[in-house]
C-alpha positions as CSV (number, residue, x, y, z in Angstrom):
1,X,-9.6,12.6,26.7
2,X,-8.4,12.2,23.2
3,X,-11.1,12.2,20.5
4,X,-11.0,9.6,17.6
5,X,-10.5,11.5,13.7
6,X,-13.9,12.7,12.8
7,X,-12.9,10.8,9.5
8,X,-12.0,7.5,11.1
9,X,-15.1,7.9,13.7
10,X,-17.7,8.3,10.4
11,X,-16.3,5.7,9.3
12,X,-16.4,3.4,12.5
13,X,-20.0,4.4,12.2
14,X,-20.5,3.2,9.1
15,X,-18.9,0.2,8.9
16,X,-20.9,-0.5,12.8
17,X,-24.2,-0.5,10.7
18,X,-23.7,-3.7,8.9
19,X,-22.9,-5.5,12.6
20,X,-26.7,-5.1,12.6
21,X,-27.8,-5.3,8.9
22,X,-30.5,-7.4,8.4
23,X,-31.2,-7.3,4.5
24,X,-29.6,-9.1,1.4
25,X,-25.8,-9.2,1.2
26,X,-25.9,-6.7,-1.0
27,X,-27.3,-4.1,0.4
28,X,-24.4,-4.2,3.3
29,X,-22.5,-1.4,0.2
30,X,-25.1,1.2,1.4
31,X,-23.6,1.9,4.6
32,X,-20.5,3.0,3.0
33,X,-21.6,4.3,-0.2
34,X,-20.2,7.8,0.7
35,X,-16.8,6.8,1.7
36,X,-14.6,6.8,-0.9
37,X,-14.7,10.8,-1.0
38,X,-13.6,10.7,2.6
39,X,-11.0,8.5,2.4
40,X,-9.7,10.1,-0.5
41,X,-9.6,13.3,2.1
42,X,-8.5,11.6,5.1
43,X,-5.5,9.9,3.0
44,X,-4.0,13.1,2.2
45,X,-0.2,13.4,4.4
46,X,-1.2,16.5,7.1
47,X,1.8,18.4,8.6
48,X,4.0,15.9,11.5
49,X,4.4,17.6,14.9
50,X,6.6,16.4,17.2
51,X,10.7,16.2,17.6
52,X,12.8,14.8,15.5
53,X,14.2,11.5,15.7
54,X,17.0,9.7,13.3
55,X,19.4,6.7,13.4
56,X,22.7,7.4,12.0
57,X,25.8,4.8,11.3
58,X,29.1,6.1,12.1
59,X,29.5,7.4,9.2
60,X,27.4,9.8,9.4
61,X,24.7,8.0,6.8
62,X,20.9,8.5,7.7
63,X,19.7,4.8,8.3
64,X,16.3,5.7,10.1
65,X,14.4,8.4,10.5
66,X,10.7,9.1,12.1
67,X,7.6,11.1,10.2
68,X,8.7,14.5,11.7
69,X,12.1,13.9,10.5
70,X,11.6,12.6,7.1
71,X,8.9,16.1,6.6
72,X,10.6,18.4,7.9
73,X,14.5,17.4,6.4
74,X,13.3,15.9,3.2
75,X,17.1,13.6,3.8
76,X,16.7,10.5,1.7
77,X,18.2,7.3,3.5
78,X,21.9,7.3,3.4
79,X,22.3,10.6,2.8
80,X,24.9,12.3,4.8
81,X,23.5,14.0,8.3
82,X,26.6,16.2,8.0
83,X,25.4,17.7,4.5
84,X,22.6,19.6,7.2
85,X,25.2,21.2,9.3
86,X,24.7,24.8,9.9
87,X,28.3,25.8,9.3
88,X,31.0,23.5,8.5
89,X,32.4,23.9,11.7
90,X,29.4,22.3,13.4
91,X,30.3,19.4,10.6
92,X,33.5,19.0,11.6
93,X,33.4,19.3,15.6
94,X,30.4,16.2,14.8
95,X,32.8,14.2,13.0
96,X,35.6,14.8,16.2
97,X,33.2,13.9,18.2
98,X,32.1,10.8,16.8
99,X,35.7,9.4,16.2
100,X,36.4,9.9,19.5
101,X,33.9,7.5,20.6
102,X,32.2,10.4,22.5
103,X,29.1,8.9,24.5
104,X,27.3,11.9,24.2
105,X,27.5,14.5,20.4
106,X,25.8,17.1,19.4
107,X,25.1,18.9,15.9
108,X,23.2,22.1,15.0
109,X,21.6,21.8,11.9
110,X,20.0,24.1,9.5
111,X,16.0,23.2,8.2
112,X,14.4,24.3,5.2
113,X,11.6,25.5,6.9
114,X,12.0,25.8,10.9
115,X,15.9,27.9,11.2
116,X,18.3,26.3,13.4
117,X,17.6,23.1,15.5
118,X,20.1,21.2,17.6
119,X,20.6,17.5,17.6
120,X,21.6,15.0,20.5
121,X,23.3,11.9,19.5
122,X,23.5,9.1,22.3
123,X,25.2,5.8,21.1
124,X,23.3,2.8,21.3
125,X,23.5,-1.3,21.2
126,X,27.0,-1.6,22.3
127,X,27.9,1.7,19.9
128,X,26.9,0.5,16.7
129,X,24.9,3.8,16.3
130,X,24.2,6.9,17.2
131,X,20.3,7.9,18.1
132,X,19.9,11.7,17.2
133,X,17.2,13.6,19.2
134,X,16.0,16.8,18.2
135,X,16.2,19.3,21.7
136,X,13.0,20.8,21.9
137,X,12.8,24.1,23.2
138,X,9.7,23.1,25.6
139,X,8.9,20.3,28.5
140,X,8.0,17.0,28.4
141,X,4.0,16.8,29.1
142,X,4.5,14.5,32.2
143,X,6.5,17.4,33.3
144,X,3.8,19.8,32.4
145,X,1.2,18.0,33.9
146,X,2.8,17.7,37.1
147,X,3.7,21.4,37.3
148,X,0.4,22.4,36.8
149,X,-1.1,20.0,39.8
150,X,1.7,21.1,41.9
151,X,0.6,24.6,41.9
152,X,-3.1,23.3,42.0
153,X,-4.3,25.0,38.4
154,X,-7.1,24.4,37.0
155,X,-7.8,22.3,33.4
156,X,-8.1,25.9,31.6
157,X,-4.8,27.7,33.3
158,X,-2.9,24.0,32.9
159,X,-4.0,24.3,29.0
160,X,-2.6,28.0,28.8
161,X,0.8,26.8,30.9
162,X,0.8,24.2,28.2
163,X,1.3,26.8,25.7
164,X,3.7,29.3,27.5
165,X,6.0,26.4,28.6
166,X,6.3,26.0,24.6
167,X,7.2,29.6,24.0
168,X,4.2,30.7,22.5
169,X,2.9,34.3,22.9
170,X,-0.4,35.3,24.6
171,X,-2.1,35.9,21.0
172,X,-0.8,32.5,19.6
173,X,-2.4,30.2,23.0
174,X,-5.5,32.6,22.3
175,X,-5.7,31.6,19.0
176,X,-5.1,27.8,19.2
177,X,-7.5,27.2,22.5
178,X,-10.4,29.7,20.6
179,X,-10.3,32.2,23.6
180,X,-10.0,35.7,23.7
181,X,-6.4,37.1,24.4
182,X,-7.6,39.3,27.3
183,X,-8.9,35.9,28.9
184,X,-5.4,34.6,28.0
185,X,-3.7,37.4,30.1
186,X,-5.6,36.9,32.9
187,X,-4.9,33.1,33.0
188,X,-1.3,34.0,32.6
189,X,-1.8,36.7,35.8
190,X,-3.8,33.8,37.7
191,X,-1.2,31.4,36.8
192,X,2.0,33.8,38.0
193,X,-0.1,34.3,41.3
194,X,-0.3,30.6,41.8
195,X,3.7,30.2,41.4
196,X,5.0,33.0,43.2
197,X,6.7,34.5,40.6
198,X,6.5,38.1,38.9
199,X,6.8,37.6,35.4
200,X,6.9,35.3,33.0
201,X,10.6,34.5,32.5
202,X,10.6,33.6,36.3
203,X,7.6,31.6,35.5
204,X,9.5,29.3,32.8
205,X,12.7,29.3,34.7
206,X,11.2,27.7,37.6
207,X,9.6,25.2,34.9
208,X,12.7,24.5,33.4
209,X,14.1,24.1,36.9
210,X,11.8,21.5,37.7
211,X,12.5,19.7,34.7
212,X,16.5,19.4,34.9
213,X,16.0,18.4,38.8
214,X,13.9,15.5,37.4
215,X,16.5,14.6,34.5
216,X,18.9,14.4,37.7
217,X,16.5,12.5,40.0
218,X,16.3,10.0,36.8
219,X,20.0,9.4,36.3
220,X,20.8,8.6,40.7
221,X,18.0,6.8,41.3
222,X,18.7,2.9,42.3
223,X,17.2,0.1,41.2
224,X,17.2,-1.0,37.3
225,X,20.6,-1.5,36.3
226,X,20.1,-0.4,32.8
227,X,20.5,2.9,32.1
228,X,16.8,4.8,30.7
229,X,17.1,5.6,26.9
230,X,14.8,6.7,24.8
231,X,14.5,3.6,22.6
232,X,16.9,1.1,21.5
233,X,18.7,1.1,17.8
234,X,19.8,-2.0,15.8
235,X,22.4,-3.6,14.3
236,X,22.1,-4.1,10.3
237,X,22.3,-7.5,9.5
238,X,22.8,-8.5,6.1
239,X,22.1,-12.3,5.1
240,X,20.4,-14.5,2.6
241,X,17.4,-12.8,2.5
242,X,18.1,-9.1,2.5
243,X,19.0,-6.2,5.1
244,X,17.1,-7.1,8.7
245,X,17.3,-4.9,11.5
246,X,18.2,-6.8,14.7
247,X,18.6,-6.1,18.5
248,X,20.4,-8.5,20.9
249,X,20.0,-8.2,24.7
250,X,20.6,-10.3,28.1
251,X,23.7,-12.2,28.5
252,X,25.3,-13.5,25.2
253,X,26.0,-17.0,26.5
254,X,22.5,-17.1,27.7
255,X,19.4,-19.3,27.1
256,X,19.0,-18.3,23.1
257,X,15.9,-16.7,23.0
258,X,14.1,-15.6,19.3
259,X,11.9,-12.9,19.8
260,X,9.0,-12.0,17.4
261,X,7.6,-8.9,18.1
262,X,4.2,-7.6,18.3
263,X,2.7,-4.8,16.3
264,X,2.5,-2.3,19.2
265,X,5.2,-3.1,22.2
266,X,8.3,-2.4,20.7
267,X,11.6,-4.7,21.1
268,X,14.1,-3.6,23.3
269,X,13.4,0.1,24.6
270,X,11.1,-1.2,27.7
271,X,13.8,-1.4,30.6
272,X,12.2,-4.2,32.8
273,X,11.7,-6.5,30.3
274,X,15.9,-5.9,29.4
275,X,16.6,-6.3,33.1
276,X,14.4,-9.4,33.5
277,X,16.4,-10.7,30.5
278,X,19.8,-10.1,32.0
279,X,18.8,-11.5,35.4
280,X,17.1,-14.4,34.1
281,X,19.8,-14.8,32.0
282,X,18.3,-15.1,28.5
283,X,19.9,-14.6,25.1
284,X,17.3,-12.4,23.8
285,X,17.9,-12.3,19.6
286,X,15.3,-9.8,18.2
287,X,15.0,-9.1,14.3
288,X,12.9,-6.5,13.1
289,X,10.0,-8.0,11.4
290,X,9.5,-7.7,7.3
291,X,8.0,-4.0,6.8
292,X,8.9,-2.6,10.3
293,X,12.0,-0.8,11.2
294,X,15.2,-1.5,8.8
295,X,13.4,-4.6,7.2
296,X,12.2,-3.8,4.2
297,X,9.5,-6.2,3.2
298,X,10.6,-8.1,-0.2
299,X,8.0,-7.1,-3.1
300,X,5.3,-10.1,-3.6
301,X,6.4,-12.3,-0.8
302,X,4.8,-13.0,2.4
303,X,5.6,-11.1,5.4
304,X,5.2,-14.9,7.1
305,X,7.4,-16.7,4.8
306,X,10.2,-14.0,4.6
307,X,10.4,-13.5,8.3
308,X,10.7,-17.1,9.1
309,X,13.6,-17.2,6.2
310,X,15.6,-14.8,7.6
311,X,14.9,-15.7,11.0
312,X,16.4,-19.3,10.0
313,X,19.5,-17.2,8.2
314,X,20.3,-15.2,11.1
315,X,19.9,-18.4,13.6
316,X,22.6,-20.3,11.3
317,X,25.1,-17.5,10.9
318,X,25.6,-16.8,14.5
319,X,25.9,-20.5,15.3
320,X,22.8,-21.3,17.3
321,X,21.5,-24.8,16.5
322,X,17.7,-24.5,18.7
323,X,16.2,-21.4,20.4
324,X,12.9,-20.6,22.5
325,X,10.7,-18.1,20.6
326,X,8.8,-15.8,22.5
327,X,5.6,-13.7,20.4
328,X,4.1,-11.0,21.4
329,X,0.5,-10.5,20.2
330,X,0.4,-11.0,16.3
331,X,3.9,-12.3,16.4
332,X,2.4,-15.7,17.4
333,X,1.7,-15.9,13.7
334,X,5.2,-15.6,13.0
335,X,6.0,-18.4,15.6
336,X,3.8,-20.5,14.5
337,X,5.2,-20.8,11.0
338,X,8.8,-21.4,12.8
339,X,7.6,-24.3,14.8
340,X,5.8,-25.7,12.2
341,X,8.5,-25.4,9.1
342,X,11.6,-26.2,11.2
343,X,10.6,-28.0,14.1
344,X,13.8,-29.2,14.7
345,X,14.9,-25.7,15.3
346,X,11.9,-24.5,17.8
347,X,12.8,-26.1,21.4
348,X,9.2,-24.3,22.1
349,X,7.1,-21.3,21.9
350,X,5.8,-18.5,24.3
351,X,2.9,-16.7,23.2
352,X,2.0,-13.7,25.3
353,X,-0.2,-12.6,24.8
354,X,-1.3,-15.1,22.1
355,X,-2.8,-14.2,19.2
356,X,-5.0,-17.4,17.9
357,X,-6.5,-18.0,14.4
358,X,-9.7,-16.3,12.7
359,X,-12.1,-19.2,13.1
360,X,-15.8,-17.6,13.5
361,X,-17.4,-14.5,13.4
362,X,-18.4,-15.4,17.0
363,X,-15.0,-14.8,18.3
364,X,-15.9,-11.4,18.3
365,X,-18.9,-11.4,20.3
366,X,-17.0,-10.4,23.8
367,X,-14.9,-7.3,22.3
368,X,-16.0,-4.1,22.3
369,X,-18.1,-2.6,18.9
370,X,-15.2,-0.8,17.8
371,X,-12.9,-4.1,17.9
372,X,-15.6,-6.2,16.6
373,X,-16.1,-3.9,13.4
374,X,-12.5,-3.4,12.7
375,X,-12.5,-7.3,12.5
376,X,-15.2,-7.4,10.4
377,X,-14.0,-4.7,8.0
378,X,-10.5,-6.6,7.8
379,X,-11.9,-9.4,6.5
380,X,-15.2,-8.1,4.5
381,X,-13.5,-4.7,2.4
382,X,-9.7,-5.1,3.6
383,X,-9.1,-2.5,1.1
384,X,-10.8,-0.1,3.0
385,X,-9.4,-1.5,6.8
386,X,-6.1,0.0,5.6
387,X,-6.9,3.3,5.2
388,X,-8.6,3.1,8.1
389,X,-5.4,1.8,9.7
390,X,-3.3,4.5,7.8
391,X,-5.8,7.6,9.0
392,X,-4.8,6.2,12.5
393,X,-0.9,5.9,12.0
394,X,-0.9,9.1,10.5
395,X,-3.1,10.7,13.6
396,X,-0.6,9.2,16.1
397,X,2.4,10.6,14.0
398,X,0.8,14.0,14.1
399,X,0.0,14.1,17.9
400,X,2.2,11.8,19.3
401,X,2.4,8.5,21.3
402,X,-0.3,9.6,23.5
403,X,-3.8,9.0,21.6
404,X,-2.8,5.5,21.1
405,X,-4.1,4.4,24.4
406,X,-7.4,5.6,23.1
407,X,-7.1,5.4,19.6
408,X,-6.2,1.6,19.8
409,X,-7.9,0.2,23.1
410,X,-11.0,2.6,23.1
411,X,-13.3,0.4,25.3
412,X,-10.8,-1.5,26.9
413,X,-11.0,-0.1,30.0
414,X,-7.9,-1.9,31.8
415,X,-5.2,-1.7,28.5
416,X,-5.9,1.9,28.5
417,X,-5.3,2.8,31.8
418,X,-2.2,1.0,31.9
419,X,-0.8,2.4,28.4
420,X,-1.8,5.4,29.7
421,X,1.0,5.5,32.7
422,X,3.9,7.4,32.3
423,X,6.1,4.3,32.0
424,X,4.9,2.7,29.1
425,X,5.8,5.5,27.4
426,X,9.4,4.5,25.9
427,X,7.5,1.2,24.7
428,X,5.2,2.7,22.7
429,X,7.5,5.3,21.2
430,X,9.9,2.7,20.1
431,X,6.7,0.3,18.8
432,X,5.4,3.3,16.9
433,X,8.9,4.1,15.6
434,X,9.5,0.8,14.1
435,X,5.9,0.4,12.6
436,X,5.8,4.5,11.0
437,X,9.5,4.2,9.5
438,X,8.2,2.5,6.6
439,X,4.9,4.2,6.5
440,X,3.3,1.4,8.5
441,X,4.0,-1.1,6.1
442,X,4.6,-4.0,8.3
443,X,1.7,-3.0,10.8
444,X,-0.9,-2.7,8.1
445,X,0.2,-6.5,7.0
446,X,-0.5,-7.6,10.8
447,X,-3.9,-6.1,10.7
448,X,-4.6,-8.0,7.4
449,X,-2.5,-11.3,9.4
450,X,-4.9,-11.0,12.8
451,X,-7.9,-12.2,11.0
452,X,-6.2,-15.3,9.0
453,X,-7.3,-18.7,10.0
454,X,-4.4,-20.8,10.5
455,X,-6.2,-22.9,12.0
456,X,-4.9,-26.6,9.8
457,X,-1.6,-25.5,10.7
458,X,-1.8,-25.4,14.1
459,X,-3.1,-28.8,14.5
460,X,0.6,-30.2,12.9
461,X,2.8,-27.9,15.2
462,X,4.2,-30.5,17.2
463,X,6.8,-28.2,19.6
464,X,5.6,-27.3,23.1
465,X,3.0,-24.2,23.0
466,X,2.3,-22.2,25.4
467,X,-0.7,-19.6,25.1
468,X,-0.8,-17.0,27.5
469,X,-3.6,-14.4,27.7
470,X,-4.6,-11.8,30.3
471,X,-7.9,-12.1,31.9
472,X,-9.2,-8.7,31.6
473,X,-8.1,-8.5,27.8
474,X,-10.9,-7.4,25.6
475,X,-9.5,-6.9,22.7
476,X,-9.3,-11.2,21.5
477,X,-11.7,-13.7,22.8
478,X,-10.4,-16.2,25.8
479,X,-12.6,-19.0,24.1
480,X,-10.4,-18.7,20.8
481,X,-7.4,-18.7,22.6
482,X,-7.8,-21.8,24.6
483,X,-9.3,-23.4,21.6
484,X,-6.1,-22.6,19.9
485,X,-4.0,-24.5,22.9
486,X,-6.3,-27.5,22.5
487,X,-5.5,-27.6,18.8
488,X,-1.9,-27.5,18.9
489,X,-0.6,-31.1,20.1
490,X,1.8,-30.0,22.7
491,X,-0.2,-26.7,23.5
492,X,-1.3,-25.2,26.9
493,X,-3.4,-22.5,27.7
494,X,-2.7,-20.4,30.9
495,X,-4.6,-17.3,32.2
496,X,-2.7,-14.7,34.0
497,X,-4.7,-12.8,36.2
498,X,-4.8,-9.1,36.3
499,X,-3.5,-9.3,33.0
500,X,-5.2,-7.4,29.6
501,X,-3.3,-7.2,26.4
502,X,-1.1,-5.3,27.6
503,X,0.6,-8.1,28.9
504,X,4.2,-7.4,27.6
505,X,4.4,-4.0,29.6
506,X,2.6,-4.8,32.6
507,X,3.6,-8.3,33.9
508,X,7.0,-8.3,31.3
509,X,9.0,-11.3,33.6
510,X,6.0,-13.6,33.1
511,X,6.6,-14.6,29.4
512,X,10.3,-14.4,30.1
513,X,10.2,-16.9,33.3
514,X,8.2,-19.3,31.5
515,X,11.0,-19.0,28.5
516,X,13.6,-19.9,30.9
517,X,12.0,-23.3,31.9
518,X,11.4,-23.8,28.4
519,X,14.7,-23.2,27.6
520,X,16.2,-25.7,30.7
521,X,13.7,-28.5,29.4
522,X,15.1,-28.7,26.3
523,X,18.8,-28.1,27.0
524,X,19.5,-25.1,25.9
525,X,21.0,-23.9,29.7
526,X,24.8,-23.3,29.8
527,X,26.5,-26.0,32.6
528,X,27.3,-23.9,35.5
529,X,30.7,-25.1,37.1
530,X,30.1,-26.7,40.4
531,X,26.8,-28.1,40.0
């Protein structure tokens, strides 16, 4: 199981001690007398692991990028991908192949520090891109994981496979799991027995084997419609109010749908949620939030304010008079605002799961400690919450999507299991991608936005508002929630059952069925010839 940061875990610890303080105000400061040292420590940028992964316009500009990218390239935005070539053929079979509208394109490039690495371009949102992926010379850990059970090895042998399958030497998997490299060889001997094969060249070709007949099993199976990526890109729209990155799914001359995304659940790279769009037949009109993604986050304004502005923008230059919005998690915020500022605009909103205002410290009571003193810290010494929040961005862009199950949900039993699951993999990728290409600028704004009381505002949100919230969600209170519906004028609260806050991923078609109806109540559904 993944282990929370030493760093971030002494100071959990030391923030959990005032939950139970029982002296003056004052003395609250001891408990984290020491810290400053270690968050001057635990602030300092550690080496990014992990492939590569960029945006590109077709012109070959840098537009995004991820952590490992931006360390390891050192390519400001809008430089030229093609200045990285590793001969100026490379260059120039990249540019043919992008002219020629080539689905798939390829590019070797040369790194300060690594040698050679090759780059796969796909093009994304109707070819507006191109998402570059660095090929790693390994296998993906599903595929590992289900190698090693296959062949039924142990936790020790599965850790050294782990290591061989990336092309590390016997000395070098020694070294990293603190064993001797005797014991190493034997594993690896134990390990060939297992397989059936003779050496170790057989032993990766049959891994790499396994790993191209799933890629093929992936690409014929039935069912979705939408071909897997690995996470959507976005259109730049310029308006009023700046450069927002925006994603558009579902039909186009379906239900409009504004979407304001959650801090952890992506936009547009889960594929049943893009399905249930396209059957439901939902307009679904997605710009990246201030601080996340392309949208910069406009120096001394609020995130609130500025979203709502250039969601307002966007709305009026593609022609759409009245729209549905749909929030995920802290996005309800963002919602909120809408409905309340341009009422006229806001047909309804879908919150799911909804995020409600910071009313009482008693909210907390039914979340696990960790949650409970994260909220407390957020609102008590916010200065210190975000580096708290920045030790664990920078911990997840290190070792990769898979600690934020734990690192997020730890004690939340039921969200952890599900993030877990191989599926909401591309989800959490593409969430983490949009909140760590501006150094979790945007993220670290919800964290501060979570524990707001908005309380007064509510109560003059006259729209229809819907609160959803999963019954085995741990990480906000039911009781706030449905005190939120009761505040809002038009608002309902519904539980969904099986449900945690994981909502989005597990039981995607529930927000998006309830959007519909919304959506038919007010008008918004096209005339269907006929009927």
């Amino acid at each position: 199981m993944t282990q929370i940061p030493s760093d971030s875990r002494r100071l959990i610890d030391a923030i959990a001690a005032t939950l139970d303080h029982q002296g003056p105000a004052s003395g609250l400061l001891d408990h984290v007398a020491d810290m400053p040292s270690l968050l001057e420590a635990a602030s300092q940028i550690r080496p990014t692991v992990g492939p590569m992964v960029m945006l590109v316009d077709l012109a070959g500009r840098l537009v995004s990028q991820n952590a490992a990218a931006a360390t390891r390239l050192s390519l400001p935005l809008g430089g030229m991908i093609t200045d990285l070539a590793l001969t100026p053929e490379a260059g120039n079979r990249f540019r043919s192949e992008r002219q020629a509208n080539a689905g798939v394109v390829t590019l070797a490039i040369a790194t300060p520090a690594d040698g050679t690495v090759l780059l796969l371009g796909h093009l994304v949102e109707g070819g507006g891109s191109l998402l570059m992926t660095e090929v790693e010379r390994s296998i993906a850990p599903d595929l590992r994981a289900s190698l090693a059970k296959a062949f039924g090895l142990i936790p020790s042998e599965a850790q050294v496979l782990d290591g061989l399958l990336r092309g590390e030497a016997a000395k070098k998997i020694a070294a990293d799991l603190g064993r001797k490299p005797g014991t190493v060889r034997q594993q690896i001997k134990a390990i060939m027995t297992k397989m059936g094969v003779h050496s170790q060249t057989q032993l990766v070709s049959t891994a790499y084997a396994l790993s191209l007949s799933h890629g093929v099993n992936l690409a014929q199976s039935p069912g979705s419609t939408i071909a897997p990526r690995p996470h959507q890109g976005a259109e730049l729209f310029t308006g009023a109010h700046g450069v927002v990155g925006l994603h558009c799914f579902g039909p186009p001359d379906g239900i409009p749908v504004l979407f304001m995304h959650g801090a952890l659940f992506g936009i547009a790279a889960f594929g049943p949620m893009r399905a249930a769009a396209e059957t439901l037949g939902l307009r679904i009109i997605a710009p990246e939030r201030p601080g996340y993604g392309y949208t910069p986050c406009a120096h001394g304004t609020d995130p609130v304010t500025q979203a709502c502005a250039q969601a307002l923008d966007l709305l009026d230059r593609r022609g759409i008079g009245r729209v549905v919005v749909l929030a995920h998690d802290i996005g309800t915020r963002f919602a909120a605002r809408l409905a309340h500022d341009a009422p006229d605009r806001v047909a309804a909103v879908i919150a799911a799961p909804a995020t409600p205002p910071m009313q009482t410290w008693a909210q907390t009571s039914d979340m696990p400690t960790r949650h409970r003193v994260n909220a407390w810290a957020a609102q008590h010494l916010p200065a210190m919450m975000d580096k708290i929040v920045m030790i664990g961005l920078r911990q997840i862009a290190r070792r990769g999507i898979e600690v934020i199950p734990q690192l997020v949900f730890e004690g939340c039993d039921h969200d952890q299991a599900f993030l877990a699951r191989p599926e909401a993999g591309e989800a959490l990728q593409e969430g983490f991608h949009l909140a760590w290409a501006q150094h979790g600028e945007g993220f670290r704004a919800d964290m501060r936005l979570t524990n707001e009381n908005w309380v007064a505002e509510a109560a003059r949100i006259k729209v229809p508002f819907l609160c959803l919230h999963g019954a085995r969600s741990q990480t906000v209170s039911r009781r706030a929630v449905a005190q939120l519906a009761e505040t809002l004028p038009q608002g309902q609260f519904q539980l969904v059952e099986d449900a945690g806050h994981s909502m989005p991923l597990s039981h995607p078609a529930v927000a998006l069925r309830a959007a519909l109806v919304a959506g038919h109540r007010a008008g918004l559904g096209s005339t269907v010839p006929g009927f």
